[in-house]
Every structure is written in structure tokens, then in C-alpha cells.
C-alpha positions in Angstrom: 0.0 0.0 0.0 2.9 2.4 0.7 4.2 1.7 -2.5 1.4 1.9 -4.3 0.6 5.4 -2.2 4.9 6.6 -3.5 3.6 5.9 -7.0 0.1 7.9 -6.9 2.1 10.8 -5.6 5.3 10.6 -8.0 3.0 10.5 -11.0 0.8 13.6 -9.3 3.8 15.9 -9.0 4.8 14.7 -12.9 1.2 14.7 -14.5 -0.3 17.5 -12.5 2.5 19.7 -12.1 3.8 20.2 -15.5 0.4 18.9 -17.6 -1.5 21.1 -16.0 1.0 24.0 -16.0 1.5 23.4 -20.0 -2.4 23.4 -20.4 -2.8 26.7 -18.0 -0.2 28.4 -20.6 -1.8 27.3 -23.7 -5.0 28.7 -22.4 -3.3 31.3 -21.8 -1.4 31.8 -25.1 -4.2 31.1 -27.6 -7.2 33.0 -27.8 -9.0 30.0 -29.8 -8.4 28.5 -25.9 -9.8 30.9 -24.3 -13.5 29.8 -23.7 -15.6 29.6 -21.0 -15.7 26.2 -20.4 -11.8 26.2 -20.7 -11.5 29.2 -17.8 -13.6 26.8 -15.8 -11.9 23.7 -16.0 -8.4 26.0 -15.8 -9.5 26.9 -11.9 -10.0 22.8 -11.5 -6.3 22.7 -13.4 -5.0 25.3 -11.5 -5.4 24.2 -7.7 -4.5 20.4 -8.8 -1.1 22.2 -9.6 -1.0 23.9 -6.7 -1.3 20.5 -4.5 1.1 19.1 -6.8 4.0 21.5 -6.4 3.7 22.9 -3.5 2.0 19.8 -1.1 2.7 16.4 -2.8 6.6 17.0 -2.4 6.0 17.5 1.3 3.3 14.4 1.9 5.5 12.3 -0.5 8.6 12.5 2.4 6.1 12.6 5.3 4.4 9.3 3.8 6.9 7.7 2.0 10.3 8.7 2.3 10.3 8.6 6.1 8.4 4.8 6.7 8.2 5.6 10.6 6.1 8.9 9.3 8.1 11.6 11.1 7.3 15.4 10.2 10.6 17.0 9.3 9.2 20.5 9.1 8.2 23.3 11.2 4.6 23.7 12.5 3.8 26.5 10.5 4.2 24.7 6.8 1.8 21.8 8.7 -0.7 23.9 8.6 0.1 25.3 5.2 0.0 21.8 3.7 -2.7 20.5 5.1 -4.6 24.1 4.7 -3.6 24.2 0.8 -4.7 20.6 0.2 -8.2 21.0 1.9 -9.0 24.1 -0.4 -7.9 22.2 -3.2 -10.4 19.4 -2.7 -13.1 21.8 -2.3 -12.0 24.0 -5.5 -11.7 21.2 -7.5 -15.7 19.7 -6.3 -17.1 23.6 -6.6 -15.5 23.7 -10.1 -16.8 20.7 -11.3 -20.2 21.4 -10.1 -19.6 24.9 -12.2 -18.9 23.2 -15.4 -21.9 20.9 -14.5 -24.5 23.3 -13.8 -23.3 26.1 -17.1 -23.2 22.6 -19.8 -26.7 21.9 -18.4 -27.8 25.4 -19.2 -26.5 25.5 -22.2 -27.5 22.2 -23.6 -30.9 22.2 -21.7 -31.8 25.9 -21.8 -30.2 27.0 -24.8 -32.5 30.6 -24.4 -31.1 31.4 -21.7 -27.9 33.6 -22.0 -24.5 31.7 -21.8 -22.0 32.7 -18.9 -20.2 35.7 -19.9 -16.4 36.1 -19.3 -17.0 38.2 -16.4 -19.5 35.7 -15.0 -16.9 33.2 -15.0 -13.9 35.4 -13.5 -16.7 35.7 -10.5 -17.8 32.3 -10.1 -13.9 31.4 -10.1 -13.4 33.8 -7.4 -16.9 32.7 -5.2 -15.1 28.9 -5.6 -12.0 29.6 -4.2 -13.5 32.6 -1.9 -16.1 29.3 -0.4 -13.6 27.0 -0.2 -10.8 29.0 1.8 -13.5 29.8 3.8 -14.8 26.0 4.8 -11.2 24.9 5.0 -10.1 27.6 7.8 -10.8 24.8 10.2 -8.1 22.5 9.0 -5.6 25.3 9.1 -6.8 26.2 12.8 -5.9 22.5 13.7 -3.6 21.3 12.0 -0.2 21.3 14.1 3.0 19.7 14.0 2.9 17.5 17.6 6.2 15.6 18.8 5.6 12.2 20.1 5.6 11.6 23.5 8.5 9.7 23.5 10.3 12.4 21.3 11.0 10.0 19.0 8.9 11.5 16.0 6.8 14.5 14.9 3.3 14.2 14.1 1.9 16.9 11.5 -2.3 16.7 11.0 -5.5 17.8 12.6 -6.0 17.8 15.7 -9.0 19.3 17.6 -9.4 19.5 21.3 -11.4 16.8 23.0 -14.0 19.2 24.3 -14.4 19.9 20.9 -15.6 16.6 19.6 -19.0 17.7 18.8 -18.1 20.8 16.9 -15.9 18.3 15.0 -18.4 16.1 13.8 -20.7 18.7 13.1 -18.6 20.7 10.8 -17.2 17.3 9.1 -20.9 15.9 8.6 -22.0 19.1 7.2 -19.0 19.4 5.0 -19.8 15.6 3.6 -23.3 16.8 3.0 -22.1 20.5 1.5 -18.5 19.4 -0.5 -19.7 16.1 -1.5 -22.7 14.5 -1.6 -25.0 17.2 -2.7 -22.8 18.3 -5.2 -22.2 14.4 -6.6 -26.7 14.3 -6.2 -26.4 17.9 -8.6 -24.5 16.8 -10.7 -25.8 12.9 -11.8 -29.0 15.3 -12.2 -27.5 17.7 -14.9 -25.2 14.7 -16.4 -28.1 12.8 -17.1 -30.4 15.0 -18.1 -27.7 16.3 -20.7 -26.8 12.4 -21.6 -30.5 12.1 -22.6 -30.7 15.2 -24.6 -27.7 15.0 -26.5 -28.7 11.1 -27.2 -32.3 11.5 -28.0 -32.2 15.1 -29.4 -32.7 15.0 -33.5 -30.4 17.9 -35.4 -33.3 19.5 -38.3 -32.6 19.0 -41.9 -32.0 15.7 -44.1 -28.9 13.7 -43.2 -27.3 11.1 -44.7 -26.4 7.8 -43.3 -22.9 8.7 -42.7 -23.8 12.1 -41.0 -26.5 10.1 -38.9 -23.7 7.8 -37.8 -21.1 10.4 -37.1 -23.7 12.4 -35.0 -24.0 9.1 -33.6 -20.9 8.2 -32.6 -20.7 11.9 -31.5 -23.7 11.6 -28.9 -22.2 8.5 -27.6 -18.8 9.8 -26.8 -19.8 12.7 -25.0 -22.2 10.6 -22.9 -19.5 8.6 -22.2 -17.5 11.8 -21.4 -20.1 13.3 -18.7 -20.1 9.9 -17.1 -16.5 8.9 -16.8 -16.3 12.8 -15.1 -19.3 12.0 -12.2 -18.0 8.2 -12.0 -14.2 8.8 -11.4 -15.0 12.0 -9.1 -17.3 9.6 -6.6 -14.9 6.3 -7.0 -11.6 8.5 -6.6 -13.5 10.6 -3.3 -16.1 8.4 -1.8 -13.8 5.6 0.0 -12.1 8.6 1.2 -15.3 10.0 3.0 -16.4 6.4 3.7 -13.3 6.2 5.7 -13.4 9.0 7.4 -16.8 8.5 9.2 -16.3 5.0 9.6 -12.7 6.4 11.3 -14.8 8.9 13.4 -17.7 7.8 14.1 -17.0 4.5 14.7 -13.7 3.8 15.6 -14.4 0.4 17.4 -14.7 -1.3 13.6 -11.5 -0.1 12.4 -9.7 -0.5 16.7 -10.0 -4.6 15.7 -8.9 -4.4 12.5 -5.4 -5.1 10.9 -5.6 -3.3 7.9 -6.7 0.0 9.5 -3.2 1.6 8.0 -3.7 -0.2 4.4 -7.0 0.9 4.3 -5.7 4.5 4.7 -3.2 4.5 2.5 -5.5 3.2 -0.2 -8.2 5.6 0.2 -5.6 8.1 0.3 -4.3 7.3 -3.1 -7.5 7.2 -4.3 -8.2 10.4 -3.3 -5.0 12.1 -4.1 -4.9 10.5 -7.9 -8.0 12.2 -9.1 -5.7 15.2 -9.6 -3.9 13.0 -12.2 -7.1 11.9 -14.2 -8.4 15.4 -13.9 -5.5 16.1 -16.2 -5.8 12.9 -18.2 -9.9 13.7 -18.7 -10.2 17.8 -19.7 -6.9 18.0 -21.4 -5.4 14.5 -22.5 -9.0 13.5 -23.7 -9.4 17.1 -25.4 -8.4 17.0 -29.3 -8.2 21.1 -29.2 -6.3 21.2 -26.4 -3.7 18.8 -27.6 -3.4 20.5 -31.2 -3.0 23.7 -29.4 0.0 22.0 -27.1 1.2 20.6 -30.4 2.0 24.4 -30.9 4.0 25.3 -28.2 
């Protein structure tokens, strides 16, 4: 599992930090790029490549490099790390439930006016404005604790025992607010859009061979929408599903051997959807590659 957690990470720092960085500049550099849809997934892009450069290299030697997991570093990038990864993860959720909501306008109300550049700029800034906000918590928290027998230093949350309660409270309404309502949102608008763009029939005579490229069309961007929701919720969920099982009830995981394993896996889980971010909105996107062709 610790291997397999190394290699998540190694490929992170490799496919996040310099894909993304190379699709941010060709965004950037070519005004063909510069859509709205691009912008949006550009603020996913942008704080996977903030994890990846300025947090992986840290958890990579917290996790990996040192097997007895001892923190190396001072208290303050603790909370730094930990502060910067949190408002990644909620970025990245708010901005794919930004793309989601603005393709089901346009697909399913095409009269109503699309998202204008400055619309974007300002649901851009509301993501990351909400999700600095909800992850404040983690930075409050989060310290860098030697061990009692000095032997190590511990770098995570940590929230005082009088504050159990509050804990629970702001983690279950964060499930509900960063996770689950958004996945509920956006399986609404995917499949709504899946069953437009399948059933929906363009005006005018076609021949067969337009019929079957519009067909093989439809089928690839329903394919598309739901490799984006399904990957989101496999890469995400376990990690949730850990975390109340871990805090809720800890007696199920206190008898079991593989409570580290499990960890680690739902960890790398988690941490690689950065990676097939990447691989989906720029790998998967024929304009984006011709345009890194170019560069």
C-alpha cells in the first residue's frame, strides 16, 4: 500500500504539475483557448497544480520517504500543507459542479444567456473565496505535535477533546455541503444532458454517414459526462467512507489489521484524481492537444 501510495504521488507531482502548468499556458497563449468552459476547468487545473508542487513533495517525504512517518518540518508549513490541500479538494468539487451546472444550461436551456467572461472570472473567485472559507478549520488544527516519546513529529488535525461535537458537526455538514450534494447535482445535470444530446434529433436531411457520425458523437460525450461524475465519486467516496467510519465508529477499524492499508488506499484514491483530472479535460481534449502541439 505504501508503495502503491509513492507511486500515486510521484505521478501527481509529474502529470499535475507540469500537464497542468502546460495546459494553464496554452489557455493562456491562444485566444482559440480561451473559452468559457476552458476558464472553468483552468480553476480545476490550477489548484491540482498547486497540490502538486507545493504539497505532494511535502506528503511524498512525510508518507513515504520517512516509513516511521516523522514530520521534518516546522509547524507552520503543517498547517500550510494540510490548509492548501483541503481548499484544493473543495475547489476542485465547486468547479466541477460549475462546469456541471453552465453545460446543463447550455444544452438544456439553450434561451437562456451563456456565462459571460465576467461571470466566470466571478464564479472562479466565489469557488475559491467558499472553499478558503470551509477549509479555515483545517488550518486552525492542523499542528505539528512531537511524540511523547520524542522520538517523532506528528503533522495533522488535531482538535481539542471538548471539541468533539463541533468536530463532527462541521465534518458531517461538509460531507453533505462538498460532497454529496454536489455528486446528487451533478448525476441530475449529467443525465439530463446524456439524454438530450442522445435522443435530441439535429433538423434538416442527413445522410447515413452524418447520422452515424452524430451518432458516434452523442455517444462519446455521454460517455465523457459519465466517466467525469463516476471517477469524481470512485476516486472521493472511500475517502469520505473512511473518514466517518474512522470517526464515528472507531471500534470497527480498533480490531482491524488493515486500519493503516485501508488508509493508504483511500488516500491514493483520493489524491490521484488530480492525475485523471489532467488525463480527462486535457489528455482526452483534441483542441487542447493540437494547441500543445503548438507550443
Amino acid at each position: 500500500a505504501t508503495i502503491f501510495l509513492g507511486i500515486v504521488y510521484s505521478i501527481m507531482i509529474v502529470v499535475c504539475g507540469a500537464g497542468n502548468l502546460i495546459y494553464m499556458v496554452v489557455v493562456l497563449r491562444y485566444k482559440e483557448m480561451r473559452t468559457i468552459t476552458n476558464a472553468l476547468v483552468a480553476n480545476l487545473v490550477l489548484s491540482d497544480f498547486l497540490v502538486a508542487v507545493f504539497c505532494v513533495p511535502f506528503i511524498l517525504d512525510y508518507h513515504i520517504v520517512r516509513p516511521e512517518r516523522v514530520w521534518s518540518y516546522d509547524d507552520t508549513t503543517c498547517c500550510f500543507v494540510n490548509y492548501l490541500r483541503i481548499t484544493s479538494l473543495y475547489v476542485s468539487t465547486n468547479s466541477l459542479l460549475v462546469i456541471a451546472i453552465d453545460r446543463y444550461l447550455v444544452i438544456m436551456m439553450p434561451h437562456v444567456p451563456r456565462m459571460t467572461g465576467g461571470m466566470a472570472g466571478g464564479a472562479m473567485a466565489l469557488v475559491w473565496a467558499v472553499s478558503m472559507l470551509l477549509a479555515v478549520p483545517a488550518a486552525m488544527y492542523s499542528t505539528a505535535l512531537t511524540y511523547a516519546d520524542q522520538q517523532g513529529t506528528f503533522c495533522g488535525q488535531i482538535w481539542p477533546i471538548q471539541m468533539e461535537s463541533a468536530y463532527k458537526a462541521y465534518y458531517m455538514t461538509l460531507l453533505v455541503v462538498e460532497f454529496a450534494l454536489p455528486v446528487v447535482i451533478m448525476c441530475f445535470c449529467y443525465i439530463r444532458i446524456a439524454l438530450r444530446i442522445w435522443f435530441r434529433i439535429v433538423p434538416g436531411q442527413q445522410t447515413r454517414d452524418q447520422q452515424a457520425a452524430m451518432l458516434r458523437s452523442k455517444k462519446r460525450n455521454v460517455r465523457l459526462l459519465i466517466v467525469i461524475l463516476v471517477l469524481f465519486v470512485l476516486c472521493w467516496g472511500p475517502n469520505y467512507g473512511y473518514a466517518v467510519v474512522r470517526d464515528f465508529y472507531p471500534h470497527l477499524l480498533a480490531t482491524s489489521g488493515i486500519n493503516i492499508t485501508l488508509h493508504y488506499v483511500v488516500e491514493a484514491l483520493a489524491m490521484s484524481n488530480g492525475s485523471i483530472n489532467t488525463i480527462v479535460y486535457v489528455a482526452l481534449n483534441a483542441n487542447a492537444r493540437k494547441y500543445i502541439k503548438k507550443l
